[in-house]
py3Dmol code that shows the C-alpha trace and the ligand (Angstrom):
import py3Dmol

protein = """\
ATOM      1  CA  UNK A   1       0.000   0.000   0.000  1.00  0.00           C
ATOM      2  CA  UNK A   2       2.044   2.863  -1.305  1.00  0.00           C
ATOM      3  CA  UNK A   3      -0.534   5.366  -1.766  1.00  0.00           C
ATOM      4  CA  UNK A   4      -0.441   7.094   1.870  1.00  0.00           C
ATOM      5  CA  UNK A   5       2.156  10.418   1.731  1.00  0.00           C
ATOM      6  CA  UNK A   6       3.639  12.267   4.648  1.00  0.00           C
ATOM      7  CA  UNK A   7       1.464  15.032   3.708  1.00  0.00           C
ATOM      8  CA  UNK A   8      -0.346  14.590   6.263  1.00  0.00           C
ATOM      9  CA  UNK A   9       1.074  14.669   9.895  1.00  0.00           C
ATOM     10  CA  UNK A  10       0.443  16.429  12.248  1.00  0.00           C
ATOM     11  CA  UNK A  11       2.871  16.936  15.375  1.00  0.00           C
ATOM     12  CA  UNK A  12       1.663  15.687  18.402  1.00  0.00           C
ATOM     13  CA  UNK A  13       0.896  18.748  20.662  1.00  0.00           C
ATOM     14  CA  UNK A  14       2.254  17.125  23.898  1.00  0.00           C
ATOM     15  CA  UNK A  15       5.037  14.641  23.780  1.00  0.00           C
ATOM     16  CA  UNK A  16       4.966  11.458  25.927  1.00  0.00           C
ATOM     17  CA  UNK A  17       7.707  12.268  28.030  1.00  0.00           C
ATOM     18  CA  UNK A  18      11.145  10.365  27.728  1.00  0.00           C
ATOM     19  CA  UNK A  19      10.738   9.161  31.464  1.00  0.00           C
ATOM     20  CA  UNK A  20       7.719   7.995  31.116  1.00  0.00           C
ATOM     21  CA  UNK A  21       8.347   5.648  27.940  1.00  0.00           C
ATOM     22  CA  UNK A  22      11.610   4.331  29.524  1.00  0.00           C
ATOM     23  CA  UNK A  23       9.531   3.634  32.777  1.00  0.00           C
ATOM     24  CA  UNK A  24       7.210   1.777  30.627  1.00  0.00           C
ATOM     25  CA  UNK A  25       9.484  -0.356  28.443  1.00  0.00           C
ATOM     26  CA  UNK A  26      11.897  -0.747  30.576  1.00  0.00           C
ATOM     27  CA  UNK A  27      11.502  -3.914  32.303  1.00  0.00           C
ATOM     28  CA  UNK A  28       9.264  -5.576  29.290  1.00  0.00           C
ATOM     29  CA  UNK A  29      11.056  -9.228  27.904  1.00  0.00           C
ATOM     30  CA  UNK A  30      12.819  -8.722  24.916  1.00  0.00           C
ATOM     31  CA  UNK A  31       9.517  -9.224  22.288  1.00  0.00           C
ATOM     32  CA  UNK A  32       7.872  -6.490  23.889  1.00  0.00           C
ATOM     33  CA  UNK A  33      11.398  -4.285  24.133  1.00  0.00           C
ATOM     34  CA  UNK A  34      12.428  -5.525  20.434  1.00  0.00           C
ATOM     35  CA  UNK A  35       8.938  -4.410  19.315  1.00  0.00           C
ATOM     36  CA  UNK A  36       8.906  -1.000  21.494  1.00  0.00           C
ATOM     37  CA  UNK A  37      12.460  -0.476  19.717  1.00  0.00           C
ATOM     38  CA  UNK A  38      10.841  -0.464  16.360  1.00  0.00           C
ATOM     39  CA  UNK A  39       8.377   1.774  16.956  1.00  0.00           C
ATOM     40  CA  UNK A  40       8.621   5.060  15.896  1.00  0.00           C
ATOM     41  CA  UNK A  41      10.689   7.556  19.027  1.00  0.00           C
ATOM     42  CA  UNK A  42       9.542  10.585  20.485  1.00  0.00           C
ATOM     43  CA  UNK A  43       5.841  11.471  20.362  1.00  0.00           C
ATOM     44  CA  UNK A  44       2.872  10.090  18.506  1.00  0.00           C
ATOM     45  CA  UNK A  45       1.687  11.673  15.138  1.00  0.00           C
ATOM     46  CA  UNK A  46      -1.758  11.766  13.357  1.00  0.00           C
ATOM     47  CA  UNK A  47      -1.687  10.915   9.314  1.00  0.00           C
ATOM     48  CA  UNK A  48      -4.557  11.963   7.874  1.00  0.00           C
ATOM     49  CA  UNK A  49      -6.206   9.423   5.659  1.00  0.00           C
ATOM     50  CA  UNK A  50      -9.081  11.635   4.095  1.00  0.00           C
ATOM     51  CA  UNK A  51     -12.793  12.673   5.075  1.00  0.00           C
ATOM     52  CA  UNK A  52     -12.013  13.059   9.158  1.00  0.00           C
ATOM     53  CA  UNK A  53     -10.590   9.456   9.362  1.00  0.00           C
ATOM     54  CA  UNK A  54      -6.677   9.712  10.391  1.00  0.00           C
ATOM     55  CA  UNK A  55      -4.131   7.165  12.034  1.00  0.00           C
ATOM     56  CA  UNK A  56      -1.988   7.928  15.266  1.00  0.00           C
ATOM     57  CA  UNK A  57       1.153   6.111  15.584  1.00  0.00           C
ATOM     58  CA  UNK A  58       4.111   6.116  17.664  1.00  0.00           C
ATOM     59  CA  UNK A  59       1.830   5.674  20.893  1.00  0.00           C
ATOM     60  CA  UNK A  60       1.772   1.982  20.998  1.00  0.00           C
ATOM     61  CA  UNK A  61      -0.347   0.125  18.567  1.00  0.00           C
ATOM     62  CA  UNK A  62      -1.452   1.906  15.841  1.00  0.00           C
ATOM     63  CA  UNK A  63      -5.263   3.943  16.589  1.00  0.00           C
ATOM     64  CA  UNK A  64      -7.537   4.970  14.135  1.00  0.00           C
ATOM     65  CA  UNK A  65      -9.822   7.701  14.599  1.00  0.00           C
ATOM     66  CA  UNK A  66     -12.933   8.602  12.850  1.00  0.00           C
ATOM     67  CA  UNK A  67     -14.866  12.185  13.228  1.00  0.00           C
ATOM     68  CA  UNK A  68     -18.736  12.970  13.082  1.00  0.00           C
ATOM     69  CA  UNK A  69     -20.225  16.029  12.288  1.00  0.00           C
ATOM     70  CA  UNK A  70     -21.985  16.416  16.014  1.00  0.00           C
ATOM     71  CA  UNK A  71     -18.402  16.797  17.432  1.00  0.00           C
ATOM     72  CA  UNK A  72     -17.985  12.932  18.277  1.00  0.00           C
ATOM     73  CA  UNK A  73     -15.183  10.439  17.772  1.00  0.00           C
ATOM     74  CA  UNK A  74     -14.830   7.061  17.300  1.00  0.00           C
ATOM     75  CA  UNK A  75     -11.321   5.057  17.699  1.00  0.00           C
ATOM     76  CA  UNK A  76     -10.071   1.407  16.841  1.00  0.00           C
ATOM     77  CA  UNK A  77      -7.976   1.085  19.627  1.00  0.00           C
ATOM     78  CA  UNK A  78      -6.282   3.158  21.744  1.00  0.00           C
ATOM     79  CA  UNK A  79      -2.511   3.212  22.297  1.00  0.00           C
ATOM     80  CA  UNK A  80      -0.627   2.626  25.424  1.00  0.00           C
ATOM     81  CA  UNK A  81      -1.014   4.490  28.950  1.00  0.00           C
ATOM     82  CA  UNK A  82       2.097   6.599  28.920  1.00  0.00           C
ATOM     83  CA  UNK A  83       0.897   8.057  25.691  1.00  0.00           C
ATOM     84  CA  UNK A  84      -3.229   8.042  26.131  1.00  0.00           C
ATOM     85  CA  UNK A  85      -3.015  11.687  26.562  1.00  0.00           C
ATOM     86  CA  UNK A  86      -1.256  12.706  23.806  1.00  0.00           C
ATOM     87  CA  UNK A  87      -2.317  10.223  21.341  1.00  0.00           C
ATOM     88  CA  UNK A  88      -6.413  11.384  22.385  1.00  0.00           C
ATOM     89  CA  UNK A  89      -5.361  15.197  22.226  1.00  0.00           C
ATOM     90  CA  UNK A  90      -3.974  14.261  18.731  1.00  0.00           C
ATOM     91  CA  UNK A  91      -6.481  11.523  17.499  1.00  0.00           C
ATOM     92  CA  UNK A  92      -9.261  14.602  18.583  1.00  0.00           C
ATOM     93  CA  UNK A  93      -7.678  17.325  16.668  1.00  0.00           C
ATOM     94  CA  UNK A  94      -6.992  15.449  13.824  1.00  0.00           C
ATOM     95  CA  UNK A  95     -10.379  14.797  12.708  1.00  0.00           C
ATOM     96  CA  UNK A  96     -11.728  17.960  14.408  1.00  0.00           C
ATOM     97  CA  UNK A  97     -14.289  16.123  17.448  1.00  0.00           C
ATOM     98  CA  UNK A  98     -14.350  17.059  20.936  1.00  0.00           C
ATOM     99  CA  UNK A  99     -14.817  13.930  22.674  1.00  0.00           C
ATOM    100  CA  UNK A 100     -14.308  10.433  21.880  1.00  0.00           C
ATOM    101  CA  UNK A 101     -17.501   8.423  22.461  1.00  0.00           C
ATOM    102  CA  UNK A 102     -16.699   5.132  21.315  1.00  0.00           C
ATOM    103  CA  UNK A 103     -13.685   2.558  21.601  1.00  0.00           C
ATOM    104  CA  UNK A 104     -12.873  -0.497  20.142  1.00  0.00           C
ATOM    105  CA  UNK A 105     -10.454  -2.371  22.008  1.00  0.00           C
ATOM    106  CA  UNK A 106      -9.243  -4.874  18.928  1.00  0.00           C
ATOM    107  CA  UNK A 107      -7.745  -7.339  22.163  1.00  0.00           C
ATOM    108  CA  UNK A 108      -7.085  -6.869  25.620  1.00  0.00           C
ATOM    109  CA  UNK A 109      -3.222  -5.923  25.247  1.00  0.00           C
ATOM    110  CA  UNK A 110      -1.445  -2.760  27.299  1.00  0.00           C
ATOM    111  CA  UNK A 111      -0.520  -1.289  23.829  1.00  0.00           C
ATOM    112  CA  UNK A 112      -4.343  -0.961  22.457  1.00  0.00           C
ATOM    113  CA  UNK A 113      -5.953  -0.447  25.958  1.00  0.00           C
ATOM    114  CA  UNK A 114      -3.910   2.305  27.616  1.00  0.00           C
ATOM    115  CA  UNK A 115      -6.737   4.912  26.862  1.00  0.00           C
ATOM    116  CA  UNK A 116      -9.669   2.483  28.463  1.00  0.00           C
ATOM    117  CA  UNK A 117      -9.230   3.966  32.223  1.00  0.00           C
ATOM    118  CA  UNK A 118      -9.594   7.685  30.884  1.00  0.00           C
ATOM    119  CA  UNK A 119     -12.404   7.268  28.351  1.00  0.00           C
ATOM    120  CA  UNK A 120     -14.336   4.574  30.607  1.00  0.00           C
ATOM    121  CA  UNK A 121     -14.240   7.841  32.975  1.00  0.00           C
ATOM    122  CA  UNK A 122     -15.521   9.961  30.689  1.00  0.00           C
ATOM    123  CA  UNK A 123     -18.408   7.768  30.066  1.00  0.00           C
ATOM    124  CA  UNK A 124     -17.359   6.587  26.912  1.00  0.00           C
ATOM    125  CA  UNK A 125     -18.648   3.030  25.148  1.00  0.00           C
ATOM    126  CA  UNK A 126     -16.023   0.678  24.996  1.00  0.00           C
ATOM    127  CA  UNK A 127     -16.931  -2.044  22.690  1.00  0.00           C
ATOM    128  CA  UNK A 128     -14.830  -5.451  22.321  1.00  0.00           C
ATOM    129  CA  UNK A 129     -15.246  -9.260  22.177  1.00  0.00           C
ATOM    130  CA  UNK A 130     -16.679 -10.435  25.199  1.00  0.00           C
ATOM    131  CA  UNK A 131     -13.323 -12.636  25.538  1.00  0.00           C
ATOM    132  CA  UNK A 132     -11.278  -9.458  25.780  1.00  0.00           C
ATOM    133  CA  UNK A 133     -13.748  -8.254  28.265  1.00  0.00           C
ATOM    134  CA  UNK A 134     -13.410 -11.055  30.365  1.00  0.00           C
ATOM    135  CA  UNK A 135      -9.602 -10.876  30.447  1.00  0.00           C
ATOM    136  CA  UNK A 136      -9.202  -7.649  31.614  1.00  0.00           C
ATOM    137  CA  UNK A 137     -11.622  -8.592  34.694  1.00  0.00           C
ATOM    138  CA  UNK A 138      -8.947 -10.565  36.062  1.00  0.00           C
ATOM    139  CA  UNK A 139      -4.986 -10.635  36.218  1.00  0.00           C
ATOM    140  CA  UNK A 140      -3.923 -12.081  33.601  1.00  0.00           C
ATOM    141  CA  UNK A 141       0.087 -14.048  33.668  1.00  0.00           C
ATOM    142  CA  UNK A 142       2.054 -14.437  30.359  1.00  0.00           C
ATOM    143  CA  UNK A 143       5.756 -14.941  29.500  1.00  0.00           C
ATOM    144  CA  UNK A 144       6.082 -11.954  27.654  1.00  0.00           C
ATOM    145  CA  UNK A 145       4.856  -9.316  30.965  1.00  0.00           C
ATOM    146  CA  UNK A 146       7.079  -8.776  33.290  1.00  0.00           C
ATOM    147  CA  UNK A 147       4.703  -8.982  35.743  1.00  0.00           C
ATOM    148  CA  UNK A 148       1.012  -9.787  35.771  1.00  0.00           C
ATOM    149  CA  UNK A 149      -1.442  -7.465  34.225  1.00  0.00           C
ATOM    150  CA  UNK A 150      -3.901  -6.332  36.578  1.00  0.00           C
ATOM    151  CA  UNK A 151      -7.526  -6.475  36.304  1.00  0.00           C
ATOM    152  CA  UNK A 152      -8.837  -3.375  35.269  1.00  0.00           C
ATOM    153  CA  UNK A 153     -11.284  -1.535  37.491  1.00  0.00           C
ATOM    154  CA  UNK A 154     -14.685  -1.990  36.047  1.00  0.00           C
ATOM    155  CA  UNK A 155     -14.899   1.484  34.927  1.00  0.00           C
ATOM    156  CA  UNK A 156     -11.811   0.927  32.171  1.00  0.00           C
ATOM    157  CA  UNK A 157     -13.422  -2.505  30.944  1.00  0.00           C
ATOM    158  CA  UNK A 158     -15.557  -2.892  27.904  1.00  0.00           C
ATOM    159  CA  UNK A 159     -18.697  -2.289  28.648  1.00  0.00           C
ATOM    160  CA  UNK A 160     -20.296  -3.596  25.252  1.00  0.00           C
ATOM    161  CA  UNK A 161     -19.765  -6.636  23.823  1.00  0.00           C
ATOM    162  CA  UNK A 162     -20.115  -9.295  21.463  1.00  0.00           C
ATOM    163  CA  UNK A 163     -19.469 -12.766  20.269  1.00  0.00           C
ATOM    164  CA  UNK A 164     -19.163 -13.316  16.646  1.00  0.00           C
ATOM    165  CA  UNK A 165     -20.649  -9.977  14.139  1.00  0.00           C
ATOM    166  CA  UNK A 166     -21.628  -7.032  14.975  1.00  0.00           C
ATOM    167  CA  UNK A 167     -22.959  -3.264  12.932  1.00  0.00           C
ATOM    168  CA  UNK A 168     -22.549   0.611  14.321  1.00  0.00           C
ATOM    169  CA  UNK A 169     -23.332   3.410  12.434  1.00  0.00           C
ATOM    170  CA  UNK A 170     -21.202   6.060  13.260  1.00  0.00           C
ATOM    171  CA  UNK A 171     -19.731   9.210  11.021  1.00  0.00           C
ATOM    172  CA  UNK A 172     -21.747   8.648   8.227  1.00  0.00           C
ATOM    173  CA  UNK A 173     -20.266   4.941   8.239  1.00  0.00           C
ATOM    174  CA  UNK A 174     -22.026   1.672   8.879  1.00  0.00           C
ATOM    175  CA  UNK A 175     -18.664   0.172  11.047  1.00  0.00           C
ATOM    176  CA  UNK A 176     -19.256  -3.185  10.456  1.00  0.00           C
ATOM    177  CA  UNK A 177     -17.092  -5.455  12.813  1.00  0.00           C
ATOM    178  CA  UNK A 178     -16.334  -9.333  13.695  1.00  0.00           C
ATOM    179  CA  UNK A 179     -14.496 -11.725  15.666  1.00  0.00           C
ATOM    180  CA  UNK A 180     -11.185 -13.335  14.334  1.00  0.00           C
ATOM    181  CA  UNK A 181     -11.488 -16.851  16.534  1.00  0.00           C
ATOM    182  CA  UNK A 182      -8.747 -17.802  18.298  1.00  0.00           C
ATOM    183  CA  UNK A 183      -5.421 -15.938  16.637  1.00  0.00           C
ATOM    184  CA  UNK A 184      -2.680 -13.525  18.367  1.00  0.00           C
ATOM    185  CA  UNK A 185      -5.161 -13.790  21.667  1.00  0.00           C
ATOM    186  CA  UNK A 186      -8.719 -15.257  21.512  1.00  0.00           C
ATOM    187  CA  UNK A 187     -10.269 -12.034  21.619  1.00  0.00           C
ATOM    188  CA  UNK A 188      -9.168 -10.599  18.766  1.00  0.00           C
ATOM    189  CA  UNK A 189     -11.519  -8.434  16.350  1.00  0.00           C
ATOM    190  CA  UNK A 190     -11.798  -6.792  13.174  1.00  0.00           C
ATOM    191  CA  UNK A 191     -13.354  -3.202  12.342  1.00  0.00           C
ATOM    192  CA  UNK A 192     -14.503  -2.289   8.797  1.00  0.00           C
ATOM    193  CA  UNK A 193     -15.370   0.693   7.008  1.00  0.00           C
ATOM    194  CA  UNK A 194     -17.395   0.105   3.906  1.00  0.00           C
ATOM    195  CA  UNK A 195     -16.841   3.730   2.773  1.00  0.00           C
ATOM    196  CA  UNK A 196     -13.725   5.003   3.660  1.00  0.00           C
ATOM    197  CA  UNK A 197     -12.590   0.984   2.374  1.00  0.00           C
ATOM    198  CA  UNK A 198     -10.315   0.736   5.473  1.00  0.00           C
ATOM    199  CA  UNK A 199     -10.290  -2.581   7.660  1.00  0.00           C
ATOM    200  CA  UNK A 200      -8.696  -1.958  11.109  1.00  0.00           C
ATOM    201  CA  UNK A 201      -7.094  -5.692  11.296  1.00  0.00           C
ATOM    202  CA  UNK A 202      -6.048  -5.462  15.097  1.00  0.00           C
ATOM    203  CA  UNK A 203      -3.088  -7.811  16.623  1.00  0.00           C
ATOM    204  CA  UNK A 204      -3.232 -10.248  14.184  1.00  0.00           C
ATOM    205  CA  UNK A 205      -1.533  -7.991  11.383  1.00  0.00           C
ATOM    206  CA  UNK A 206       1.742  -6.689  12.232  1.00  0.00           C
ATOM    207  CA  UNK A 207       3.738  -4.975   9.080  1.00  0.00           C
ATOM    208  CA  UNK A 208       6.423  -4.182  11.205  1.00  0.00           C
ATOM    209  CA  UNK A 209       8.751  -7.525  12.515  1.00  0.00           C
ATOM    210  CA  UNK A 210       7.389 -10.983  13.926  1.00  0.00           C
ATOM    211  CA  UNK A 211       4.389 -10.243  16.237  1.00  0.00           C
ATOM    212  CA  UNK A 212       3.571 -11.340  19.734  1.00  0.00           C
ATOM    213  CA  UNK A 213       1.622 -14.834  19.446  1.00  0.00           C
ATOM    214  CA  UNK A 214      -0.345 -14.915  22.998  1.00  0.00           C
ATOM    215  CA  UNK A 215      -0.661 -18.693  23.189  1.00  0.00           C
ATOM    216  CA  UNK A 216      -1.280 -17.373  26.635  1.00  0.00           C
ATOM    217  CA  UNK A 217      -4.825 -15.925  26.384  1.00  0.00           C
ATOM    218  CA  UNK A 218      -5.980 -17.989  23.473  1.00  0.00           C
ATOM    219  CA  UNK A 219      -3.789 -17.322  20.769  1.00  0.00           C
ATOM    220  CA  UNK A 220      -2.304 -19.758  18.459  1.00  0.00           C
ATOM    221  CA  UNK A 221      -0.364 -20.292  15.069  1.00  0.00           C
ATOM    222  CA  UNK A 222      -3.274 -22.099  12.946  1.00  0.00           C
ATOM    223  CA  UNK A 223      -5.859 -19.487  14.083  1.00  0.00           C
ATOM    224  CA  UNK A 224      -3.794 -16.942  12.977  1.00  0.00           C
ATOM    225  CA  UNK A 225      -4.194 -18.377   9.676  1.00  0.00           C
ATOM    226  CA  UNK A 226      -7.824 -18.689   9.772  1.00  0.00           C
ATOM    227  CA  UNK A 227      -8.396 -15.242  10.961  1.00  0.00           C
ATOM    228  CA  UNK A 228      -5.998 -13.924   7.750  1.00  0.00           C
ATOM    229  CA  UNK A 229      -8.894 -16.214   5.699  1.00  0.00           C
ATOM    230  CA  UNK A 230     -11.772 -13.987   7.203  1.00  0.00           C
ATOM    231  CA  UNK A 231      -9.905 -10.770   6.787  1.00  0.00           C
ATOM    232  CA  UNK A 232      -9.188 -11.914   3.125  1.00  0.00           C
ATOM    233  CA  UNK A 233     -12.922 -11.894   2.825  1.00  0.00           C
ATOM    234  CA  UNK A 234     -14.002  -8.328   4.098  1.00  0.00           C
ATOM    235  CA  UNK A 235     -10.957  -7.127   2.331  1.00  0.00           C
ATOM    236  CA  UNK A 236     -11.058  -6.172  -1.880  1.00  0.00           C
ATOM    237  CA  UNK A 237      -8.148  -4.804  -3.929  1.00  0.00           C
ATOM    238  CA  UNK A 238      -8.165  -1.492  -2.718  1.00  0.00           C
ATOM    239  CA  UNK A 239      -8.903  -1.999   1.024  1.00  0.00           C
ATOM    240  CA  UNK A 240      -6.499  -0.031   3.186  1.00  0.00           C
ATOM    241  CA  UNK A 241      -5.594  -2.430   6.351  1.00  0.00           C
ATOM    242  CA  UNK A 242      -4.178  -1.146   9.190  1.00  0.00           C
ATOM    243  CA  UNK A 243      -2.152  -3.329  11.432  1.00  0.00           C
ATOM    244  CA  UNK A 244      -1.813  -3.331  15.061  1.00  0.00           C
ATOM    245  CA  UNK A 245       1.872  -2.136  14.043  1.00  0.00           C
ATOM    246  CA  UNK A 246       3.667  -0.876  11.091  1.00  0.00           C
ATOM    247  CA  UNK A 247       2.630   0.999   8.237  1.00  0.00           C
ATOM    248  CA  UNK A 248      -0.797   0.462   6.054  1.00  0.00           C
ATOM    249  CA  UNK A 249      -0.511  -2.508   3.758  1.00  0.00           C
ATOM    250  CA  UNK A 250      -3.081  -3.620   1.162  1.00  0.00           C
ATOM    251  CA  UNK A 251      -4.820  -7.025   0.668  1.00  0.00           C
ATOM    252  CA  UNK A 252      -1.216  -8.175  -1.746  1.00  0.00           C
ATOM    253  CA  UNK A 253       0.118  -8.563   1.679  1.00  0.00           C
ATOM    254  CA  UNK A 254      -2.259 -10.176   3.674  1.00  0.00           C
ATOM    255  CA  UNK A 255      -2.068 -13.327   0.913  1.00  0.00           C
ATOM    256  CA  UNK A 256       1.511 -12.774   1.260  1.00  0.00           C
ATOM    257  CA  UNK A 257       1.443 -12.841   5.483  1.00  0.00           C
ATOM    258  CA  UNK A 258      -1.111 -15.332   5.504  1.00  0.00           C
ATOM    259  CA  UNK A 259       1.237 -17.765   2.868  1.00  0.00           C
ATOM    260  CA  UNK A 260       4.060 -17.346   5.798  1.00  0.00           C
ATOM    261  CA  UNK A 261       2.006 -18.063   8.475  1.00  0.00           C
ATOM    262  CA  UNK A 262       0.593 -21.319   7.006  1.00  0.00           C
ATOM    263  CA  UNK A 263       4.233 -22.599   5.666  1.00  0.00           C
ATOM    264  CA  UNK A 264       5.512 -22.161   9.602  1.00  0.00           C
ATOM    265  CA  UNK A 265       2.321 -23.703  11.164  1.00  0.00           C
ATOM    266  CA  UNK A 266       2.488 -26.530   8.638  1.00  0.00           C
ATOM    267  CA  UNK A 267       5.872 -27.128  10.084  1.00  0.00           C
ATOM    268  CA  UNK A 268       5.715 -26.583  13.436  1.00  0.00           C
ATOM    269  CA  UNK A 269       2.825 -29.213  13.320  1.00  0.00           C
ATOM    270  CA  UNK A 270       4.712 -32.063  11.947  1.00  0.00           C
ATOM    271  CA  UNK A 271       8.092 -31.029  13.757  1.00  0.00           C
ATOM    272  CA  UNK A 272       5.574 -31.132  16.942  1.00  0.00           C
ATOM    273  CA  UNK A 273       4.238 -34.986  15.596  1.00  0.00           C
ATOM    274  CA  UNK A 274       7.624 -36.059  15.892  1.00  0.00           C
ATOM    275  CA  UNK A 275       7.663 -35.376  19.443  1.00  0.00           C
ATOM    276  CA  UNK A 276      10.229 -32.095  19.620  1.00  0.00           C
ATOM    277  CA  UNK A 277      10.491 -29.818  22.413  1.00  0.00           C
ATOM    278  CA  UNK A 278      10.755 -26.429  21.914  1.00  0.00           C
ATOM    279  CA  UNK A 279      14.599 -25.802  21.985  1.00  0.00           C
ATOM    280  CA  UNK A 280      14.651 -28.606  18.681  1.00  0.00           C
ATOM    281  CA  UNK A 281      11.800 -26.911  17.155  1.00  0.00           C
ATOM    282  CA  UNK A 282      13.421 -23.327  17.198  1.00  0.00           C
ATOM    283  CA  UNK A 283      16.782 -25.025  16.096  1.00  0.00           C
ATOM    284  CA  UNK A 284      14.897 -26.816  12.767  1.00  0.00           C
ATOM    285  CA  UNK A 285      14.080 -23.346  11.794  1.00  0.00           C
ATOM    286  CA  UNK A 286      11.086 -24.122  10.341  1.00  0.00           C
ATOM    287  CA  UNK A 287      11.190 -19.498   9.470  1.00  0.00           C
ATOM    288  CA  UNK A 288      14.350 -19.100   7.821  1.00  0.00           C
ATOM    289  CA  UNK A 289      13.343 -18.004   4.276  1.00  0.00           C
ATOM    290  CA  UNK A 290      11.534 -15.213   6.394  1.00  0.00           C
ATOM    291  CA  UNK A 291      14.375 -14.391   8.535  1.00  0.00           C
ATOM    292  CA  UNK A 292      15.660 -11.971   5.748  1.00  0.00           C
ATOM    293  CA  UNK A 293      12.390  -9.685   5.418  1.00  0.00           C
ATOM    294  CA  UNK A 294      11.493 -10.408   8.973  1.00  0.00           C
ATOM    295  CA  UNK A 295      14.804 -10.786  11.051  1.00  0.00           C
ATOM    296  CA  UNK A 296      15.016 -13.671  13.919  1.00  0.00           C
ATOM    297  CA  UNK A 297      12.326 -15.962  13.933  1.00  0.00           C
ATOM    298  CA  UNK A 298      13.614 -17.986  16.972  1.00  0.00           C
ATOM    299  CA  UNK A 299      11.173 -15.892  19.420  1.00  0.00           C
ATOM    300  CA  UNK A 300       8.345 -16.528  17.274  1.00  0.00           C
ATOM    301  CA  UNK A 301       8.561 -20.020  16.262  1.00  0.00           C
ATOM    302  CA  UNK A 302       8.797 -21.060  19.747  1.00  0.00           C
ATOM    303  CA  UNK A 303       5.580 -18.881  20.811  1.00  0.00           C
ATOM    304  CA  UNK A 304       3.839 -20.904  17.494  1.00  0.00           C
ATOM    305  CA  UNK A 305       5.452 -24.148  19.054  1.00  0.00           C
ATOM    306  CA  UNK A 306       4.244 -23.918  21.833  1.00  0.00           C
ATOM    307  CA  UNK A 307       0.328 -22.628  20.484  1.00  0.00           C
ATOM    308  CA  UNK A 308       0.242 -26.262  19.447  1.00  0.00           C
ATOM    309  CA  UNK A 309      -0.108 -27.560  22.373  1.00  0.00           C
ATOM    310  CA  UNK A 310      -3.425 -26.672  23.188  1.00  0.00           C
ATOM    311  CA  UNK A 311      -4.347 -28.615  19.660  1.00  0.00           C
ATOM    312  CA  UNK A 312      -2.046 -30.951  18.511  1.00  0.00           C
ATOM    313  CA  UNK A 313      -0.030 -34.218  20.586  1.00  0.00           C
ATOM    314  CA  UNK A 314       2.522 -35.714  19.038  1.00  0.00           C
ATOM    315  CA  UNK A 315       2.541 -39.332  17.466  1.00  0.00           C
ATOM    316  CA  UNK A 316       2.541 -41.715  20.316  1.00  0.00           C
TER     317      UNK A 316
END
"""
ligand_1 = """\
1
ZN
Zn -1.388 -7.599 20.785
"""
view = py3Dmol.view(width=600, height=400)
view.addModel(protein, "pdb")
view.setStyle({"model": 0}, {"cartoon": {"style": "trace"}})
view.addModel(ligand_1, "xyz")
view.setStyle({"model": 1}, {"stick": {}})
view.zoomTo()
view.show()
């Protein structure tokens, strides 16, 4: 997707302060520190992407925001809690609203939940999966925290939900949105709109090096693939998709993502059949074409590895 120019950014008003994004990558593991390297330094911008629809980055996941003419907005996602305030002050003046009123949390992680506690507060709806709800309701452990995520008090938590499909009108769009199964978590949605032809893809597009695979909360390598099947299917030629990170891609690289994901589930499977542990799997390196376009696979096949378990035994 080439078609995006720099044209469009806008500075962020108020930058997340240094402190307060070494505070908060500081102690991650090295996925969540590798990934935090990559993104973009300093404060968030907005890019506009035409008719009051724009996309903040640089403030964790990528957030995209969507004005109406009554002064409301609407984001997919909502970046991480060091830089909520300046990626709302942004994502507002960007596609000229005064308050958000609606959030979609696209999965429970830190990176697209960090603006929850202050738009909960505002009386905002927060609308997910009711898996993602149900996460952040309790503490939830995974290798890649350093420590456990908190429940969040009930005021930050989605507070509409749904299980499979689901329609809002909003900004002169019908948002049409659905769950992706079980994939990078297993509460992991989609957000489409028709008119602007932009699919927010959530965690289970990255553009931008090997993403997380929460095998933790539900996620695993041959959902992945099925949830790149039902994006394929809202998508058409000249859908913009925006990832959870990296830049915009197009639908040529969703076949091409969802072709890479298959070949490395395929072969995790059968190197799982013959009864490997994790250390063999990584060292078969069942990724390495990848490696070149992707860098080190190791953390990521072992995190697809070990997403087999909940699916797959070996051969007795
Ligand atoms: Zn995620």
């Amino acid at each position: 997707m080439t078609q995006l120019t720099r044209r469009g950014f806008i500075e962020a008003a108020a930058a997340t302060s240094a402190g307060a994004a070494a505070l908060w990558t500081g102690g991650f593991s090295s996925a969540w520190a590798a990934a935090a390297r990559t993104a973009p330094r300093g404060k968030p911008v907005a890019e506009s992407l035409g008719n009051r629809l724009a996309l903040i980055t640089g403030g964790g996941g990528n957030v995209l925001a969507l004005g109406s003419d009554d002064g409301g907005a609407l984001l997919v996602d909502g970046g991480n809690a060091a830089a909520s305030a300046a990626v709302l002050k942004l994502a507002l003046g960007a596609v000229d609203a005064k308050q958000v009123r609606t959030l979609f949390n696209t999965h429970w992680h830190p990176d697209q939940t960090g603006s929850n506690a202050a738009l909960g507060k505002q009386g905002a709806q927060i609308i997910a999966q009711e898996n993602t709800r149900l996460w952040l309701t309790r503490k939830i452990n995974a290798d890649w925290l350093p420590q456990p995520h908190p429940a969040f008090p009930k005021q930050a938590q989605p507070n509409k939900t749904f299980y499979t499909t689901d329609k809002l009108d909003f900004g002169g769009e019908q948002l049409a949105f659905g769950h992706l199964g079980q994939a990078h978590t297993d509460g992991d949605i989609h957000v489409y709109l028709p008119k602007a032809n932009v699919l927010a893809a959530g965690g289970v597009v990255s553009s931008q090096g090997w993403p997380l695979l929460d095998w933790q909360t539900g996620g695993w390598i041959g959902g992945l693939v099925g949830a790149y099947d039902r994006l394929m299917k809202v998508a058409n030629d000249s859908t913009r998709v925006i990832p959870a990170n990296g830049p915009v891609i197009g639908v040529a690289e969703l076949k091409e993502y969802r072709e890479m994901y298959f070949a490395i589930f395929d072969r995790c499977v059968a190197l799982l059949i013959k009864g490997m542990s994790p250390d063999e799997a990584v060292a078969e390196k069942p990724a390495k074409e990848f490696e070149e376009k992707w860098g080190e696979s190791g953390e990521f096949v072992r995190a697809a590895f070990k997403s087999l378990w909940g699916h797959y035994a070996p051969d007795a």
